[in-house]
C-alpha positions as CSV (number, residue, x, y, z in Angstrom):
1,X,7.5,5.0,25.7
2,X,11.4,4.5,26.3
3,X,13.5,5.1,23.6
4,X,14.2,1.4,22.7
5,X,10.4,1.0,22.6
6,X,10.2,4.5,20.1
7,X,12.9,3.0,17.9
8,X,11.2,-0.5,17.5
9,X,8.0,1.1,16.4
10,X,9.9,3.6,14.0
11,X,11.6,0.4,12.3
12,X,8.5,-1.7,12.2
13,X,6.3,1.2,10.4
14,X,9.7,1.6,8.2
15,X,9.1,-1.8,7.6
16,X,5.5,-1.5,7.0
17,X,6.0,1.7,4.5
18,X,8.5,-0.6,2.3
19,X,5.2,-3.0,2.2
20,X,3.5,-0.9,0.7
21,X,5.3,0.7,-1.9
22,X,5.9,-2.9,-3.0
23,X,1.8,-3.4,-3.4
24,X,1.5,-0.6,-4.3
25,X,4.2,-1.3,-7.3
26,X,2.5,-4.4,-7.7
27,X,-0.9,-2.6,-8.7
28,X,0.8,-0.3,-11.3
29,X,1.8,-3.3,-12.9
30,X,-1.4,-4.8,-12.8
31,X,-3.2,-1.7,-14.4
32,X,-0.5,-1.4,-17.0
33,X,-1.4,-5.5,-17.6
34,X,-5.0,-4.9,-17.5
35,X,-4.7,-1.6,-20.4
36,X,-3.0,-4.0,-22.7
37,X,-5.7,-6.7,-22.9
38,X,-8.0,-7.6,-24.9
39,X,-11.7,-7.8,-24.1
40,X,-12.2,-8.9,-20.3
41,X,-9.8,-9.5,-17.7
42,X,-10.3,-12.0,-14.8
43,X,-10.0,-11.4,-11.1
44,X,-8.9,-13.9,-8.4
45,X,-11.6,-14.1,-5.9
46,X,-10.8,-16.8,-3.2
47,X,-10.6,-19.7,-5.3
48,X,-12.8,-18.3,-7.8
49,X,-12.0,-16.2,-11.1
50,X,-14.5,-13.4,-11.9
51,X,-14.5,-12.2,-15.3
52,X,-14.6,-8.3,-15.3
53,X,-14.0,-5.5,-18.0
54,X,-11.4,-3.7,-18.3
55,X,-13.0,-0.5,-16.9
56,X,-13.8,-2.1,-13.8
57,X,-10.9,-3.9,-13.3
58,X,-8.6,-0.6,-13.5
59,X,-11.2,1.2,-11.4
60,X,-10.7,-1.7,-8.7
61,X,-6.9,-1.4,-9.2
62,X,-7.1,2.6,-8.5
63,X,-9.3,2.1,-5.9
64,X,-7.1,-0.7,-3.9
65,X,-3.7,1.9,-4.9
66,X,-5.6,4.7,-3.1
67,X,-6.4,2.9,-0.1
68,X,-2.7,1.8,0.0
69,X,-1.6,4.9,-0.4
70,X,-3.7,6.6,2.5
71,X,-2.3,3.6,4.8
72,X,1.2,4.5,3.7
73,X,0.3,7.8,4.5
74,X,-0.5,7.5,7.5
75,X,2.3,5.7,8.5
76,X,4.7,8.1,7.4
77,X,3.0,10.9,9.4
78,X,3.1,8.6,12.7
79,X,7.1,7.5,12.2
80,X,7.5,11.8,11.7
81,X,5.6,12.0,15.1
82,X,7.7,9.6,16.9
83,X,10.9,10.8,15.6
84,X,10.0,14.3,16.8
85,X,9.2,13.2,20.1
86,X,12.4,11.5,20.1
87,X,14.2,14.4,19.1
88,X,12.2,16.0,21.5
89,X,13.4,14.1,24.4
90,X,16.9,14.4,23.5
């Protein structure tokens, strides 16, 4: 991989990371939403709307943070791995 190459990936799972936290954000918000309603809460489902409890609806959010999360993760430990290599072939 040339260097041009290692610093295109490095900005693109930069990229990527920003993403993320953003969703991830986004789902905080949502939970925070969800704790201050009242009886059920509704999902968007394709173009349907499933009515859910609240219980279930912040154990989705979780879950969905979580996987976010592990992606983000994961994409810090590769842009680590390429900036030591590049550091390596300095």
């Amino acid at each position: 991989m040339t260097e041009s190459e290692r610093e295109q990936q490095i900005k693109l799972l930069e990229a990527q990371v920003q993403q993320l936290d953003y969703q991830i954000k986004e789902l905080e918000i949502a939970a925070e939403e969800v704790k201050k309603a009242e009886g059920n809460v509704y999902k968007n489902v394709g173009t349907f709307l499933v009515e859910m409890s609240k219980d279930e609806a912040l154990k989705d959010i979780e879950e969905r943070k979580k996987g976010l999360i592990a992606r983000k993760d994961v994409a810090l430990k590769h842009i680590n791995r390429l900036k030591k290599n590049e550091e390596g072939t300095e």
